[in-house]
C-alpha positions as semicolon CSV with decimal commas, in nm:
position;residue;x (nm);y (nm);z (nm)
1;X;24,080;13,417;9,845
2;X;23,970;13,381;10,198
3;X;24,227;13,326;10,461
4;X;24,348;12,994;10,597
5;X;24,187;12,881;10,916
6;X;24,445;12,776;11,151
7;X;24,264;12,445;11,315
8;X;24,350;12,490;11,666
9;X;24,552;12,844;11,765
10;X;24,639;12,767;12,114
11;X;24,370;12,976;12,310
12;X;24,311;12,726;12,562
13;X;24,186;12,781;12,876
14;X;24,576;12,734;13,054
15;X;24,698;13,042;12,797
16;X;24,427;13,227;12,928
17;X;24,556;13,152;13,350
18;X;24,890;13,191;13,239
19;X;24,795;13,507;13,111
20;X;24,601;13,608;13,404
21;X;24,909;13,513;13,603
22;X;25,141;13,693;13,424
23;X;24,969;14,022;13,492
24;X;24,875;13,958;13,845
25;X;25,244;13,894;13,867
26;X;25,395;14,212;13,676
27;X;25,206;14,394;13,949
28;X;25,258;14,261;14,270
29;X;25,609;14,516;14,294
30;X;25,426;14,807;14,252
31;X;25,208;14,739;14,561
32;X;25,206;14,984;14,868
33;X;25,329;14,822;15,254
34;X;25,001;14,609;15,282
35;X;24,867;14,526;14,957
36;X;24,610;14,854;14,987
37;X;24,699;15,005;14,653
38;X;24,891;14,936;14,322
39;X;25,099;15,254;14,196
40;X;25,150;15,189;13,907
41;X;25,436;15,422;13,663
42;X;25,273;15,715;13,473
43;X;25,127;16,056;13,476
44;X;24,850;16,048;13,761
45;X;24,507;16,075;13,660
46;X;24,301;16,370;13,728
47;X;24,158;16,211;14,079
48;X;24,542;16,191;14,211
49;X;24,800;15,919;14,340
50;X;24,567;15,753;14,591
51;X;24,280;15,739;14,412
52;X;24,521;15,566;14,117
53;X;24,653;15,319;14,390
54;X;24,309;15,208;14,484
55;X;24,233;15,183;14,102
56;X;24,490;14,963;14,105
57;X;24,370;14,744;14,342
58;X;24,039;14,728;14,252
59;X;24,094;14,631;13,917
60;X;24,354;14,395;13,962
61;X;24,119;14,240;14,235
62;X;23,891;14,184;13,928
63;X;24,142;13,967;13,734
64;X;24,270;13,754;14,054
65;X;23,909;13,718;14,169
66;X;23,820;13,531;13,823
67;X;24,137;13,333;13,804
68;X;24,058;13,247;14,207
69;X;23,733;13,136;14,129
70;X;23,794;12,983;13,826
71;X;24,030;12,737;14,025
72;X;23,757;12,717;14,335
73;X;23,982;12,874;14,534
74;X;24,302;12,605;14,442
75;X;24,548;12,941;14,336
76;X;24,903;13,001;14,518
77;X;24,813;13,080;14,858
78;X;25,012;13,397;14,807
79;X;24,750;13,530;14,573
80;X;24,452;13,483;14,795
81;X;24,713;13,665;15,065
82;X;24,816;13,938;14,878
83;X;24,428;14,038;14,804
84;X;24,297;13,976;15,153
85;X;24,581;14,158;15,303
86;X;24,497;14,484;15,062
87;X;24,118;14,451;15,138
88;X;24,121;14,444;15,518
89;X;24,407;14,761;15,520
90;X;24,270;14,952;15,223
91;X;23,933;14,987;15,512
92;X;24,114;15,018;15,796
93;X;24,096;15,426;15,833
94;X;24,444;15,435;16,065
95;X;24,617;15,251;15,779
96;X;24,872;15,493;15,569
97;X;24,751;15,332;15,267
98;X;24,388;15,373;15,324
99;X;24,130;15,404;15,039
100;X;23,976;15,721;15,025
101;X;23,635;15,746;15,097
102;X;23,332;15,735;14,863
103;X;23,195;16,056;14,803
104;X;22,993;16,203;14,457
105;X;23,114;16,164;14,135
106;X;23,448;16,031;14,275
107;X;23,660;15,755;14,081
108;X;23,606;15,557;14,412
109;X;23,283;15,492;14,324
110;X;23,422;15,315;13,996
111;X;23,671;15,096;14,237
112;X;23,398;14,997;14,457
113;X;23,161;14,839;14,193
114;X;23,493;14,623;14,104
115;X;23,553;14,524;14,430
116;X;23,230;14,440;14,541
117;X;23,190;14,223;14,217
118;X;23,546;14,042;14,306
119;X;23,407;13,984;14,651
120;X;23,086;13,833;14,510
121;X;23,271;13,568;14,315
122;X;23,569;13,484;14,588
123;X;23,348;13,491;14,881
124;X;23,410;13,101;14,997
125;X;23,785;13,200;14,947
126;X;23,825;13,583;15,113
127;X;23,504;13,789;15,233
128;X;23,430;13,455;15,480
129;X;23,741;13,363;15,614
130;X;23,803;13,758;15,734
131;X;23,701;13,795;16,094
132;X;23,381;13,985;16,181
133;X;23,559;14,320;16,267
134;X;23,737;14,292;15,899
135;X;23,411;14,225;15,747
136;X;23,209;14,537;15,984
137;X;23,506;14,730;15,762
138;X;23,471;14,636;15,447
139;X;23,117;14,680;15,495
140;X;23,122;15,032;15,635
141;X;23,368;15,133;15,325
142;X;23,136;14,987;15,067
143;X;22,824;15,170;15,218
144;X;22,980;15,492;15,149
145;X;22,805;15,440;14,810
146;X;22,412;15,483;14,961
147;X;22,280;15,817;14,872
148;X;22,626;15,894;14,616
149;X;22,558;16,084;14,314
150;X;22,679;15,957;14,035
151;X;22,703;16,046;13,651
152;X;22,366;15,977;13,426
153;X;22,564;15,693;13,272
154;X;22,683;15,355;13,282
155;X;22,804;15,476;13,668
156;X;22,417;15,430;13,781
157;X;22,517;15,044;13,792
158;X;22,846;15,021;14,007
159;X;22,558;15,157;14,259
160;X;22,355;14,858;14,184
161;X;22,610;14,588;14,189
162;X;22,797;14,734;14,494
163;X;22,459;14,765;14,726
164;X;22,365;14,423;14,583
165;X;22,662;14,281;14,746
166;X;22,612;14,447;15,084
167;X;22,242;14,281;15,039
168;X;22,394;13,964;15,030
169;X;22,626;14,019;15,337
170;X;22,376;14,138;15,598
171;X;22,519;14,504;15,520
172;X;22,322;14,848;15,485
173;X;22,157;14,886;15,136
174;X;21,875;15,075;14,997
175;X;21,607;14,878;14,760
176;X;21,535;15,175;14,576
177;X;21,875;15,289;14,496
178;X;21,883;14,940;14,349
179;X;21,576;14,958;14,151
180;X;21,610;15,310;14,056
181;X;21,951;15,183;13,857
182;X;21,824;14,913;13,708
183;X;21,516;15,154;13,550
184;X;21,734;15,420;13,490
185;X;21,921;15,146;13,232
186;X;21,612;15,092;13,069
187;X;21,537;15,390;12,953
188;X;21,866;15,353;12,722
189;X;21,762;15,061;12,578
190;X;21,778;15,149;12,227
191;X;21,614;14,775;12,066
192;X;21,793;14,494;11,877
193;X;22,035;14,433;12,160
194;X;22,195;14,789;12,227
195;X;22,197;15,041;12,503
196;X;22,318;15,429;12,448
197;X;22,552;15,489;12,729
198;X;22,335;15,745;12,883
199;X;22,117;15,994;12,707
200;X;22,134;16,015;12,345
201;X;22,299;15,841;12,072
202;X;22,620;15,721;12,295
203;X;22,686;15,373;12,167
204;X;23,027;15,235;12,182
205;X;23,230;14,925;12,377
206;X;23,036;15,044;12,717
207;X;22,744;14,885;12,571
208;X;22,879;14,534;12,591
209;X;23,101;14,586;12,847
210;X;22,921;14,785;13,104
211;X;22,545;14,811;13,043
212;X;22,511;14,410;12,932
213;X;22,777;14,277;13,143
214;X;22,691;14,478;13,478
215;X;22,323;14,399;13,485
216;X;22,363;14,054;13,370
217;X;22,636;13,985;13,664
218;X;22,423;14,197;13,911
219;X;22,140;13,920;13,841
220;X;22,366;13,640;13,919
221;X;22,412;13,798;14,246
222;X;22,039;13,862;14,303
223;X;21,912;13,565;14,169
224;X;21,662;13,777;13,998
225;X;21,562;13,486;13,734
226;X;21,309;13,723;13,508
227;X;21,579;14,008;13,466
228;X;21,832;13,726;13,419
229;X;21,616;13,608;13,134
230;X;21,549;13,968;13,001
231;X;21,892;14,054;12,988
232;X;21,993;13,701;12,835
233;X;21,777;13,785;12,533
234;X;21,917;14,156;12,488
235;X;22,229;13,990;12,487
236;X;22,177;13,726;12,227
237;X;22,061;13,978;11,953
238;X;22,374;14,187;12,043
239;X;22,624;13,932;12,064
240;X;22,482;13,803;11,693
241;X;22,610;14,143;11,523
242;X;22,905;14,219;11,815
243;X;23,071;13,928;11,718
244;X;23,143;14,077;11,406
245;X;23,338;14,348;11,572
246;X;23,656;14,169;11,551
247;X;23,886;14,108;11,263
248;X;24,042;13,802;11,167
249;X;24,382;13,915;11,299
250;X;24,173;13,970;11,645
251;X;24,169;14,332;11,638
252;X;23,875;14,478;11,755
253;X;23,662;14,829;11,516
254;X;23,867;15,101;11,710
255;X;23,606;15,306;11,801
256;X;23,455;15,513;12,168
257;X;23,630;15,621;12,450
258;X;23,844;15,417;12,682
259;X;23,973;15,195;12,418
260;X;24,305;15,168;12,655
261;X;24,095;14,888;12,789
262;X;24,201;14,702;12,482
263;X;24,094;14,326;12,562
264;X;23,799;14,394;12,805
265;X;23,622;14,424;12,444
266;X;23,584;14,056;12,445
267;X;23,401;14,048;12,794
268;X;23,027;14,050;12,605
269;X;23,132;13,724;12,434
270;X;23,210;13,543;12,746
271;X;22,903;13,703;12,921
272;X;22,737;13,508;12,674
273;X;22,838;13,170;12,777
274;X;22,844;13,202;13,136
275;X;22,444;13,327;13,097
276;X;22,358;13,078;12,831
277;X;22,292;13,334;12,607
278;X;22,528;13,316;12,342
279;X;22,446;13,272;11,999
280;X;22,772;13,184;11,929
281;X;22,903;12,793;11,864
282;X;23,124;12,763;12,200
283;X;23,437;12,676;11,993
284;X;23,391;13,025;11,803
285;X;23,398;13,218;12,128
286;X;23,689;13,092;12,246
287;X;23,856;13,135;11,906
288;X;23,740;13,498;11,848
289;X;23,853;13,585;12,253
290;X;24,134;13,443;12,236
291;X;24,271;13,597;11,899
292;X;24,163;13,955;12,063
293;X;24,413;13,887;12,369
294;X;24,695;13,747;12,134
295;X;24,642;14,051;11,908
296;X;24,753;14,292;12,186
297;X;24,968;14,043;12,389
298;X;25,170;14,017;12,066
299;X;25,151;14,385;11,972
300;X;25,315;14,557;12,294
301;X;25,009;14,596;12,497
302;X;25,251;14,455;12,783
303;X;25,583;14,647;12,844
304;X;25,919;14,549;12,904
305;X;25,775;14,530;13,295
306;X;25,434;14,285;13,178
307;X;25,230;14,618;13,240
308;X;24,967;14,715;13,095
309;X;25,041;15,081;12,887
310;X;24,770;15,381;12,819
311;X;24,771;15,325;12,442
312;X;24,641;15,068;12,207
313;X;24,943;14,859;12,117
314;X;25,226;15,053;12,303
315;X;25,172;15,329;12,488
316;X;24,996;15,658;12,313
317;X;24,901;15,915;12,540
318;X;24,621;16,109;12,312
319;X;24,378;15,748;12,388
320;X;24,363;15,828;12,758
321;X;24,114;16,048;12,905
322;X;24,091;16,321;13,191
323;X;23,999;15,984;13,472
324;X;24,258;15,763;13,281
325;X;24,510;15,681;13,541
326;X;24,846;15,429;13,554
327;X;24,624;15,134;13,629
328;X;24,284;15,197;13,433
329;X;24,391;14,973;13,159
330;X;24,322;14,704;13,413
331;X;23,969;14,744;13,320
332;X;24,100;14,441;13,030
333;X;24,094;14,217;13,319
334;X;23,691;14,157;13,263
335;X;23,806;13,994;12,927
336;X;23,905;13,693;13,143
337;X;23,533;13,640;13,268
338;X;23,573;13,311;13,070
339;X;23,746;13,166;13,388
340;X;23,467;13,155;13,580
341;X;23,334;12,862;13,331
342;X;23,444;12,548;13,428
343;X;23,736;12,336;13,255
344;X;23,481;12,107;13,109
345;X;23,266;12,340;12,942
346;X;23,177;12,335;12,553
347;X;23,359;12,674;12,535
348;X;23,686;12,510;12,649
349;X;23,661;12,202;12,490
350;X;23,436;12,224;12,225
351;X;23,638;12,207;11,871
352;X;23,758;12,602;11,789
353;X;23,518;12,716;11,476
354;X;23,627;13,044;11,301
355;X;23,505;13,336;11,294
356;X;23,220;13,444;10,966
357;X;23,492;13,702;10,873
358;X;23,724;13,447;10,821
359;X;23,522;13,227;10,571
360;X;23,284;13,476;10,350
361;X;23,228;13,881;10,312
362;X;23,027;13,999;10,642
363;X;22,787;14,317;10,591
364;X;22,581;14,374;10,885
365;X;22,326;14,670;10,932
366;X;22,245;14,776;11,299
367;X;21,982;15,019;11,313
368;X;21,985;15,104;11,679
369;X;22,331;15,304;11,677
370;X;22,295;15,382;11,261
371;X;22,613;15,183;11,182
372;X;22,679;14,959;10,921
373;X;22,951;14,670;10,932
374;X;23,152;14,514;10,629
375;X;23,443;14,281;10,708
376;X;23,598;14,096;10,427
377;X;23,729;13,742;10,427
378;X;24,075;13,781;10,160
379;X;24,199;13,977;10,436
380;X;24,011;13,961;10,741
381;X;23,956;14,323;10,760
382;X;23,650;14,490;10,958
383;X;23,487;14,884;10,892
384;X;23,230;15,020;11,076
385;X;23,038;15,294;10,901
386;X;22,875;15,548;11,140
387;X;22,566;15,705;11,062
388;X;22,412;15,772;11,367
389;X;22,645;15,825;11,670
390;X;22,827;16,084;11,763
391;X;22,811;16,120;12,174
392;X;22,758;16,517;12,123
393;X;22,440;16,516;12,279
394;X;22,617;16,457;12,630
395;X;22,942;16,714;12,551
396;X;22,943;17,081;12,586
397;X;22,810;17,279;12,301
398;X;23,165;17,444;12,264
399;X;23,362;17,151;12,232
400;X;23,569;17,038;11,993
401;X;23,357;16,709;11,855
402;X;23,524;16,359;12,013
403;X;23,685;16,185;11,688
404;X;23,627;15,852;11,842
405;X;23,265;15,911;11,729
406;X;23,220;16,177;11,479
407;X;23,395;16,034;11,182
408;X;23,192;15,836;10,903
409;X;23,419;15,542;10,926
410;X;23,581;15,334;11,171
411;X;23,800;15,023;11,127
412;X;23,986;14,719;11,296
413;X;24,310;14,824;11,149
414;X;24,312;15,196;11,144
415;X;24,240;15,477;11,344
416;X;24,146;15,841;11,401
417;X;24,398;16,107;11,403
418;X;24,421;16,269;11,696
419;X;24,607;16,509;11,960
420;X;24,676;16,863;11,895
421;X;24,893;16,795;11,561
422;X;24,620;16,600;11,403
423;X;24,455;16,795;11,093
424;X;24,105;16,590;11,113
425;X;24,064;16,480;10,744
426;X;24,033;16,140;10,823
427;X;23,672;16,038;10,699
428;X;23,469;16,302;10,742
429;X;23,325;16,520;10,479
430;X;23,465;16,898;10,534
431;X;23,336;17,197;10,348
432;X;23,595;17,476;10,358
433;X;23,529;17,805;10,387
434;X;23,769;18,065;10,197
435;X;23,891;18,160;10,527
436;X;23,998;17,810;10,595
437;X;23,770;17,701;10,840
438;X;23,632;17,356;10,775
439;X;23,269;17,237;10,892
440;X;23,234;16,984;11,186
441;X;23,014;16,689;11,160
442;X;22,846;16,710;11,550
443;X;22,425;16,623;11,613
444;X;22,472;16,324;11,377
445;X;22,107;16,271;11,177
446;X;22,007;15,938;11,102
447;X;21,821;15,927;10,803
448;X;21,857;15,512;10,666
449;X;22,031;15,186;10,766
450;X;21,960;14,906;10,579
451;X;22,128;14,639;10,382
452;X;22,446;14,709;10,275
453;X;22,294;15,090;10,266
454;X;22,279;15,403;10,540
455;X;22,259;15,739;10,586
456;X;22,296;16,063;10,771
457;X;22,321;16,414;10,786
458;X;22,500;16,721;10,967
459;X;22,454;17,095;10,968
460;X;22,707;17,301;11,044
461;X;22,610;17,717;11,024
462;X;22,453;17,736;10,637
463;X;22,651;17,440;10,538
464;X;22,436;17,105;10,504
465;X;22,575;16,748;10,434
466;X;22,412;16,460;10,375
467;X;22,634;16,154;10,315
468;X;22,477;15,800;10,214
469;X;22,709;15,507;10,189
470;X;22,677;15,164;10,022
471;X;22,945;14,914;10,067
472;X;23,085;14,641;9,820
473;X;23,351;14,411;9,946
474;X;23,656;14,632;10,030
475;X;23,484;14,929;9,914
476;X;23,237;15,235;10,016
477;X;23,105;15,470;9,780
478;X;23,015;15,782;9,924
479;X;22,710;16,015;9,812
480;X;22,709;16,349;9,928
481;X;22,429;16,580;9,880
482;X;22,638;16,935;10,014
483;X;22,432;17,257;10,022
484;X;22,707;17,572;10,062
485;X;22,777;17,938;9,929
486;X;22,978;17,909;9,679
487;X;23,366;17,926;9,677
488;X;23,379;17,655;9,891
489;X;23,560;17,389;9,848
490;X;23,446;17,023;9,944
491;X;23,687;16,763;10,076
492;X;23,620;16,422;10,139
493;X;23,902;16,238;10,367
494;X;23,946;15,834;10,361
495;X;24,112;15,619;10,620
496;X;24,426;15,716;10,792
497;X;24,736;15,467;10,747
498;X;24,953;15,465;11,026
499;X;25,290;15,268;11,052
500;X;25,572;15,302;11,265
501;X;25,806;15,437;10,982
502;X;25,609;15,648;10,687
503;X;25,377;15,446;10,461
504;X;25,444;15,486;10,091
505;X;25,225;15,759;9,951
506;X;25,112;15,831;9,581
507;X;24,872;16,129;9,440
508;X;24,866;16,088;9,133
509;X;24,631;16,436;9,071
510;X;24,374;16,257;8,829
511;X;24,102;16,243;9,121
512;X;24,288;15,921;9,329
513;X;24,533;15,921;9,625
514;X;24,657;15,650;9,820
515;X;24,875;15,541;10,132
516;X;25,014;15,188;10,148
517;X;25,218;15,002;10,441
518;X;25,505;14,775;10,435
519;X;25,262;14,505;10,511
520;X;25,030;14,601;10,234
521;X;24,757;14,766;10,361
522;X;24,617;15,010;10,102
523;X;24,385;15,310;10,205
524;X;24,262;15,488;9,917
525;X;24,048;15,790;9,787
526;X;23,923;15,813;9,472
527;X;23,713;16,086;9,322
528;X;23,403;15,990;9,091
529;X;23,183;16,307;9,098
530;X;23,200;16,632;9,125
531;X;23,587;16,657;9,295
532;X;23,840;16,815;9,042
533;X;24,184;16,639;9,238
534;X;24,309;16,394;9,522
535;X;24,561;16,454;9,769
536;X;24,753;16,306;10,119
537;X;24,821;16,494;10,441
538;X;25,046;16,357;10,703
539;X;25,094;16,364;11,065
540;X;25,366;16,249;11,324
541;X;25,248;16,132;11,641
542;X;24,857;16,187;11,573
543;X;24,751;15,803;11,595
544;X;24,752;15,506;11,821
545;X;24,869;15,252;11,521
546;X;25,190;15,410;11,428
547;X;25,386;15,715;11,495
548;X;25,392;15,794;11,106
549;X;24,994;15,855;10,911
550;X;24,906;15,968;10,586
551;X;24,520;16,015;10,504
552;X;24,421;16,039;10,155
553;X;24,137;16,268;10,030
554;X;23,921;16,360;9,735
555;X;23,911;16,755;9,686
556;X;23,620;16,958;9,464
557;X;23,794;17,301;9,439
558;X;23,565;17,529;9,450
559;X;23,168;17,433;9,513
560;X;22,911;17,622;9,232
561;X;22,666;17,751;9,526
562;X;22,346;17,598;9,672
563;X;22,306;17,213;9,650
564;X;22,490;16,986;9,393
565;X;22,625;16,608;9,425
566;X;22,978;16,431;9,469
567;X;23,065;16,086;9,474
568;X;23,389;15,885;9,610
569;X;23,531;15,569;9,698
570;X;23,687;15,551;10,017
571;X;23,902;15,180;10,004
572;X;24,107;15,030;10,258
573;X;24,248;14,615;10,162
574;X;24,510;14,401;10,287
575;X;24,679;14,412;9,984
576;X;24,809;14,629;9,772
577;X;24,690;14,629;9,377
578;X;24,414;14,795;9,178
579;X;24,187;15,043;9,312
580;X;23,868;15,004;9,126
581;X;23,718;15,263;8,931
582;X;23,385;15,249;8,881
583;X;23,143;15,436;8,653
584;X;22,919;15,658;8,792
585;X;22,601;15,858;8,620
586;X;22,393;16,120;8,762
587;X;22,005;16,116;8,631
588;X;21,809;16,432;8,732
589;X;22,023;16,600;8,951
590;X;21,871;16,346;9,201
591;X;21,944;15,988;9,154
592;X;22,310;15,846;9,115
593;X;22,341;15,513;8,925
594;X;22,715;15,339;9,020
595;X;22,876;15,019;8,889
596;X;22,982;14,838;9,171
597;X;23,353;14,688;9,206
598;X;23,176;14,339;9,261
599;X;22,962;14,401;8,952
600;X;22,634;14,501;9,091
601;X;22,440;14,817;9,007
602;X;22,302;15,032;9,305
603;X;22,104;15,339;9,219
604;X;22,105;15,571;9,523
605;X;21,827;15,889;9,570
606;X;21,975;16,189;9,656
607;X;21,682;16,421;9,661
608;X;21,485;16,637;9,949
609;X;21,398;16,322;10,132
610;X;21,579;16,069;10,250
611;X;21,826;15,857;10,096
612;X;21,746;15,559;9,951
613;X;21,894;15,271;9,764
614;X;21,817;14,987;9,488
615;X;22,043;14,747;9,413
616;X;22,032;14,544;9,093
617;X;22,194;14,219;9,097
618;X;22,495;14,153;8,827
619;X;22,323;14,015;8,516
């Protein structure tokens, strides 16, 4: 039974501005004398205090400078004040609160790309009305960024968008520092809408919103009409499988780095309707949006102060990274990009249409980043298989792999354990040594993505693992193909539940294990080849949805030597009841033949090549 579509949820374009204003607001006390910088409470980030203030500014600036424009310039006076005021002292150099300069590699460099893209859209309202020797110093401070190094990332286009705005003011700027960013993006262009952030296979939220939104906002400010159009059609083909990111509760896959950003994940959608390149009815955009800002609005995002925290819901300090400071959640503000459409739009006032999660059973293969989507409509829930990225290729060879990209599964309503106490079962396929030491699943191999199919493979010393997974409503049956001394033992780990007291656990020792919330929500292992028992670990403190996990696992005690076959399914529902159990043969030591849970047949080749998959309709 699908879940009823509420008819109009109340994500109109006043709860967005109220919204806005509410955070502008919870900020404004935590401003230096002059406006310069925002310090915000917390640990300071790795770039220090003033760095962190100007973050603060600069990202705030972002939010105000939509809701300013959004209004053409009819906002509180005191808004327009309290941002002009910060801009002309934060580049004064005999101001106390001065921003530091921009040098290579700095955070500043981050800042500047936000406040040059604020300035673009306010101009009529701020940049203009400062006097010349104001705007000489704005100028100067911006400049800093000609001839800056910056990472081989998504940073190559705050370069581009900040130089494109001195263009457009008469300032210094360098055409081929320009051009050179705008290439350098190319040559991540992965096809079918996607962009690796950098080299390799890097895909995660910077795709949507960093590499489509900058250069798409960097050609509204050139008025480059034939990138404009490029970037429009990159767009469209992303936006038709991103929108299917989000569950029907709002909650976006959580998956990548920076996910303390929270609601900037809906920043692609609106991108799409200020271009014209959606794909997307307007009234669906503004449903799905607005859902993703109510699910964290609603969840704690905000604390008892309307600030933004470093966590997910509340604050959880294993999300942040190294250059995660008080105010980088602000980042969220480019989720209100909407604003700059105009009241009468068809995105505002178009009937709201929901969401395909919320009427039918979504599976959606992307072959560019080897993932494979399934959302189901009885209760809106959304998992992201991962079969192809794993952001190793960028990270030193002696670190520990990120498990915001190495696991086999992501979802909109759990998430990896993490932190020092975490025990990293959660969905990944471990062969243990008799010494203890588990494999690591790092230099992800893509081997298949199609329909409701994919697969990879890691190598890990003399230990291989090839995993291919085929989804069926709630469920994914896993193949493994492991190759190991024997001894070993094999251990396959399924989603970890986290609540904020402990979730009901059973292990019932017959080859299933399973964790279930107050609410419902079921995560399950079951074993149907090859593993001999099922089991739960549990962790305190290890994961952003709940101080209390459990993460159930299928366990083959002890692996006969060279290459042999196991088979599980890994289930996470709404609900709790039944876990299916369904029948599985092996033909040839090669081919495994499984009886879906919806009733289909799907015989999956395990051999020397690479996986495939047939699947025979129900009779």
């Amino acid at each position: 039974m699908s879940l009823p579509a509420e008819p109009v949820t109340g994500h109109t374009r006043a709860y967005w501005e109220s919204t806005a204003d509410h955070l502008l607001a919870s900020v404004a006390p935590y401003a230096t004398d002059g406006f310069a910088q925002y310090r915000l409470p917390g640990k300071a980030s790795r770039s220090g205090p003033v760095s962190d203030g100007l973050e603060g500014y600069a990202r705030t600036f972002m939010l105000a400078a939509f809701r300013i424009a959004g209004a053409r310039g009819e906002v509180p006076p005191a808004l327009l004040e309290r941002y002009a005021q910060g801009l002309v002292n934060g580049t004064d150099p005999a101001h106390p609160y001065a921003w530091p300069a921009l040098t290579d590699m700095s955070q500043q460099l981050v800042e500047a790309a936000s406040i040059a893209l604020a300035l673009h859209e306010t101009r009529p309202w701020l940049f203009d009305r400062l006097s010349p020797q104001q705007q000489e110093r704005v100028v100067d401070w911006l400049a800093g960024f000609l001839g800056r190094r910056t990472p081989d990332n998504n940073w190559v286009m705050f370069r581009v968008v900040t130089e494109q705005f001195l263009a457009g003011v008469g300032g210094p700027y360098e055409p081929g520092e320009i051009e050179g960013g705008l290439e350098r993006v190319e040559e991540w262009y992965a096809g079918d809408g996607w962009y690796s952030d950098g080299k390799g296979k890097n895909f995660d939220y910077y795709c949507g919103w960093a590499l489509h939104v900058y250069p798409s906002l960097w050609a509204r400010m050139a008025g480059d009409a034939a990138r404009q159009e490029l970037y429009a059609a990159r767009l469209h083909r992303f936006l038709e499988q991103y929108q299917h990111f989000f569950a029907a509760d709002g909650g976006p896959v959580h998956q990548g780095r920076s996910l303390t950003y929270r609601f900037a994940t809906v920043a692609p959608l609106w991108l799409g309707a200020l271009t014209g390149a959606s794909p997307l009815p307007p009234g669906r955009t503004r449903r799905v949006a607005g859902r993703v800002l109510r699910h964290f609005t609603e969840r704690g995002a905000l604390d008892e102060r309307g600030l933004l925290t470093l966590g997910w819901y509340d604050a959880f300090a294993p999300i942040a990274q190294s250059y995660s400071g008080p105010a980088s959640p602000y980042w969220a503000s480019k989720a209100f990009l909407g604003l700059l459409l105009p009241p009468e739009h068809p995105v505002w006032t178009a009937p709201e249409e929901p969401a395909p999660v919320e009427v039918a059973d979504q599976a959606v293969t992307m072959t560019a980043p080897g993932w494979l989507l399934h959302g189901t409509s009885a209760d809106g829930v959304v998992r992201l298989l991962n079969h192809g990225s794993d952001r190793d290729r960028v990270q030193r060879p002696d670190a520990a792999p990120d498990p915001f990209y190495a696991k086999l599964a992501y979802t909109s309503h759990t998430g990896p354990e993490v932190g020092e106490r975490a025990l990293g079962v959660d969905n990944h396929l471990a062969v243990v040594a008799p010494d203890g030491r588990a494999t690591v699943r790092r230099f992800i191999e893509p081997l298949a993505a199609s329909d409701r199919f994919a697969a990879s493979a890691y190598q890990d010393g003399e230990v291989r693992v090839v995993t291919a997974s085929v989804v069926d409503g709630a469920a994914e049956i896993r193949i493994h193909r492991v190759t190991a001394p024997a001894g070993h033992q094999v251990r396959d780990g399924g989603h970890a539940l986290a609540a904020p007291l402990p979730p009901a656990v059973r292990d019932d020792r017959q080859g299933l294990a399973l964790a279930v919330r107050p609410d419902g929500l079921t995560s399950a292992v079951r074993g149907l080849h090859g593993f001999t028992g099922a089991g739960l670990v549990t962790s305190v403190d290890a994961n952003a949805f709940g101080r209390h996990s459990a993460t159930p696992y299928a366990l083959a005690a002890a692996h006969p030597g060279g290459t042999a076959l196991y088979v599980s399914l890994v289930w996470l529902a709404g609900s709790e009841g039944e876990v299916p159990a369904p029948s599985v043969r092996v033909e040839d030591d090669t081919d495994v033949v499984v009886s879906l849970p919806g009733g289909d047949t799907v015989t999956v080749g395990m051999g020397d090549k690479a996986p495939t998959a047939h699947r025979a309709a129900r009779p």
